[in-house]
N, C-alpha and C positions, 0 to 999 in steps of 0.2 A: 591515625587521624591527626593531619593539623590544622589548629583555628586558631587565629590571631588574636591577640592579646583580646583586641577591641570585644571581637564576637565570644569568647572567655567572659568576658565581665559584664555581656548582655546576657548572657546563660546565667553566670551567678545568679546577676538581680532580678532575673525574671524568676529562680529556683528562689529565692529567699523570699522566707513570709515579711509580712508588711508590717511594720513598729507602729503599735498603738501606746505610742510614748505618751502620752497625756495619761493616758489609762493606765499605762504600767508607774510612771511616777506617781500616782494619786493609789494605787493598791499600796507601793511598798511604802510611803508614808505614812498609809493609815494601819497597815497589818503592825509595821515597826513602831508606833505609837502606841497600839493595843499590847505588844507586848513589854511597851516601858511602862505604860502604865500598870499592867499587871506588875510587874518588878516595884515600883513608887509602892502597890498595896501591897503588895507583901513586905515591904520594906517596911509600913506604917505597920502591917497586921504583928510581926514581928516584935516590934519597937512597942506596942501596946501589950505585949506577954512583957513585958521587962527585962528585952534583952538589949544590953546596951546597942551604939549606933554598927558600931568595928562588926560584934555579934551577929545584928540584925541581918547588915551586907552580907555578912560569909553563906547566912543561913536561908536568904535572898538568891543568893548566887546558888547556892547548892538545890534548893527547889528547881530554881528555873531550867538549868541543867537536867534534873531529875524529870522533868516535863519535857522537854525537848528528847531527851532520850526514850522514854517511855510512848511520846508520838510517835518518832520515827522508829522505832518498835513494830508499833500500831500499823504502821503506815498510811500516816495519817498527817504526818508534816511533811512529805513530800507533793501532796496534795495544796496545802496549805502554803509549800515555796512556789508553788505553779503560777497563784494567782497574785503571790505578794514580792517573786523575786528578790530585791538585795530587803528588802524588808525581814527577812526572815534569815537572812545570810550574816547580817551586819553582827546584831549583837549577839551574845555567850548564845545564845540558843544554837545559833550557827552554828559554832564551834561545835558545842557536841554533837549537831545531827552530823556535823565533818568526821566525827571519831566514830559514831554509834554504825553510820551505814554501809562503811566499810566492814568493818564486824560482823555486821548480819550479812553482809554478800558473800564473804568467804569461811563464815562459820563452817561448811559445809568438808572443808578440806582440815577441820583438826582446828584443838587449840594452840596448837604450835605452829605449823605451816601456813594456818589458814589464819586463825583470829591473834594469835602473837605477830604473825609477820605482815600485814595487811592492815591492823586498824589504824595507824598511824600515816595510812598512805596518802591521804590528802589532807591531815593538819601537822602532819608532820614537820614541811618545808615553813608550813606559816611558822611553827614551834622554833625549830631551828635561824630562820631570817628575823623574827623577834629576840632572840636570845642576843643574836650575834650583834643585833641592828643597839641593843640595851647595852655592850657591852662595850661596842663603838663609841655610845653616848656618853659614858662615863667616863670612860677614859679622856676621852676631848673634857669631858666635864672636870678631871681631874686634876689635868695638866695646864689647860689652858686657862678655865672660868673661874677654877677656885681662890 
């Protein structure tokens, strides 16, 4: 079968659904808002036991992780990225449903083959372009700015 370019990318856009971009911008705003705010209260809730600020964060950070993993668990944050998109993608929570869902997809072949070799398959490259991208930085920060 050949079709020219033209009628190729009349197929596309007639196959592709239609962007409710007002709508998807105004979800991930406000689902990503719901969950900074939740971070801000537990950051206060924390900071009101008397754990210093350093404390607070880590203890902040380790919650919210600890929620994010236990939804998508659940499967229950996969529901929740549907309708909030990078709202849900953006901050730490992101990241761990990037660790936790892999995990649970190939739990099934072993903790070696499946959950050792697999959970890092999609925060992995973030992990690794982060490291490399910090250590570019410094170095430029070293030689050049210091």
């Amino acid at each position: 079968m050949n079709i020219s370019k033209g009628q190729y990318q009349k197929m596309a856009k007639e196959a592709s659904p239609k962007s409710k971009s007002l709508k998807d911008i105004f979800s991930a705003f406000a689902i990503g808002g719901l969950i900074c705010t939740l971070g801000e209260f537990l950051l206060n809730f924390y900071g009101s036991l008397g754990f210093d600020k350093t404390s607070a964060g880590a203890w902040t950070s380790i919650t919210l992780v600890f929620l994010s993993a236990l939804l998508t668990g659940l499967g229950l944050y996969e529901k929740i990225a549907k309708r909030a998109g990078a709202g849900t993608l953006v901050p730490i929570t992101g990241f761990a449903n990037a660790v936790v869902s892999p995990a649970l997809e190939f739990k099934a072949e072993g903790f070696i083959l499946g959950l050792g070799a697999k959970i890092f398959i999609i925060s992995g490259p973030v992990i690794l372009y982060g490291v490399t991208a910090s250590v570019i930085y410094g170095l430029i920060y070293y030689f050049f700015l210091k």
